[in-house]
C-alpha positions in Angstrom: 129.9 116.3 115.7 129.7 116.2 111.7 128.9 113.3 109.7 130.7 111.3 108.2 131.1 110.6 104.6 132.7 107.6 102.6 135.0 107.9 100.3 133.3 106.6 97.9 130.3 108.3 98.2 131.8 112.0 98.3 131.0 113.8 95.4 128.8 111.6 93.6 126.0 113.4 92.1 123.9 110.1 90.9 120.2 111.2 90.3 117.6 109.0 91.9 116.1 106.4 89.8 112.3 106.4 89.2 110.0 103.7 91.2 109.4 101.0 89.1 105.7 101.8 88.0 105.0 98.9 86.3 105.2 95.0 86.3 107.7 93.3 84.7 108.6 89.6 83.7 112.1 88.3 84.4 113.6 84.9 85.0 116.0 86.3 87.3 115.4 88.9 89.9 118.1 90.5 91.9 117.1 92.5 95.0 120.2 94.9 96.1 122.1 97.1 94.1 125.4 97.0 96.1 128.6 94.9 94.6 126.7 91.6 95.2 123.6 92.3 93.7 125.2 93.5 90.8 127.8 91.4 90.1 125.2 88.5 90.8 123.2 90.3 88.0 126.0 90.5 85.4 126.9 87.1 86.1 123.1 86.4 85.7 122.9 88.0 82.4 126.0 86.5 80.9 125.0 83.2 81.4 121.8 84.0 79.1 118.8 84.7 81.7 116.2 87.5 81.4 117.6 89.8 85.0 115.7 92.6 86.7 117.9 94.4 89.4 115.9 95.8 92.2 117.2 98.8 94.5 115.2 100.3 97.1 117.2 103.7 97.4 120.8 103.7 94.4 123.4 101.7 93.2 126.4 101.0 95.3 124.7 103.5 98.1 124.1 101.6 101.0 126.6 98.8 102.7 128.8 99.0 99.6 129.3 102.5 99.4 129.9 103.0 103.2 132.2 100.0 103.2 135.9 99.9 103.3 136.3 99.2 99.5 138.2 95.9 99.9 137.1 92.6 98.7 138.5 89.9 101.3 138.6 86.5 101.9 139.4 87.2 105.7 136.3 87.6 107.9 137.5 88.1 111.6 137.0 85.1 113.2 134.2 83.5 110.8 136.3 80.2 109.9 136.5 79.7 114.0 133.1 79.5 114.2 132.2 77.6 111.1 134.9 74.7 112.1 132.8 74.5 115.3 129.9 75.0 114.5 129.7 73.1 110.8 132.9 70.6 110.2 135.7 71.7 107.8 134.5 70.6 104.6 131.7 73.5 105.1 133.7 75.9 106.3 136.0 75.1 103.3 133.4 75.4 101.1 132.8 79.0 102.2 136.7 79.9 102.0 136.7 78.1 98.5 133.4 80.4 97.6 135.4 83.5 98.5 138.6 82.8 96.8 136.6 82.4 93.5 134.5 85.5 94.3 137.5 87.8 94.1 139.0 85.9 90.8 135.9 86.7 89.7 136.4 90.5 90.9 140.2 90.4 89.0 138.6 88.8 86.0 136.3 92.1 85.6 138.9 94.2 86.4 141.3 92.9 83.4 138.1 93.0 81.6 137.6 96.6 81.8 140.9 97.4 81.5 141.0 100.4 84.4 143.4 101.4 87.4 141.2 101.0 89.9 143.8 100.0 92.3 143.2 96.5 92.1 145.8 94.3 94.2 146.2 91.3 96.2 147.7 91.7 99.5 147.6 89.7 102.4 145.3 90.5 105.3 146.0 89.6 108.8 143.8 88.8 112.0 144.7 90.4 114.8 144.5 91.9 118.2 146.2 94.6 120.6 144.1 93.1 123.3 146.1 90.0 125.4 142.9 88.9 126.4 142.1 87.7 122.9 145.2 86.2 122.5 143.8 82.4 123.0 140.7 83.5 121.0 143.1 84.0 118.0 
């Protein structure tokens, strides 16, 4: 059986980055290079801090680049268990936080001015299983 490769990752030719051999002073640190980390750092930065971006292995490698490629405010069955387990202004809270995160991902995208296949499309729970029928 072969591996697998993402689409994301095939033919990249990114040299690894050098171990940080030295200490360095920051107001900000950021530890994970993958869409969170770095957007966190950017977002960091703009608002005026001092940010150091840590990556144990290379940018975008690791959950990021194996991931699907969307950004989504539609987690399974997440807001189920939230509403149970928190109330709905929580669970709220955290859809509110995930709308804004992909106006945020928009915003950069009309920023840089590139087809990068951008576009909002709805998303859909569901199940081919009747036993999960309820559970939806």
């Amino acid at each position: 059986m072969s591996k697998k490769e993402s689409v994301w990752l095939t033919g990249v030719d990114e040299p690894a980055r050098p171990s940080l051999q030295a200490e360095i002073d920051a107001e900000v640190v950021v530890v994970g290079g993958g869409v969170a980390g770095v957007t966190t750092a950017l977002l960091m930065q703009r608002e005026g801090f001092d940010v150091v971006l840590l990556e144990a292995q290379r940018i975008g490698h690791g959950s990021t680049g194996n991931s699907t490629g969307k950004v989504s405010s539609l987690h399974g069955l997440a807001y189920t268990e939230l509403l149970e387990k928190h109330g709905p202004e929580k669970a709220g809270r955290y859809a509110s936080a995930n709308q804004q995160a992909i106006d945020v991902v928009e915003a950069f995208v009309g920023e840089i001015d590139r087809d990068c296949g951008f576009a909002r499309t709805p998303a859909y729970v569901y199940t081919t299983s009747p036993d999960r029928v309820q559970e939806l």
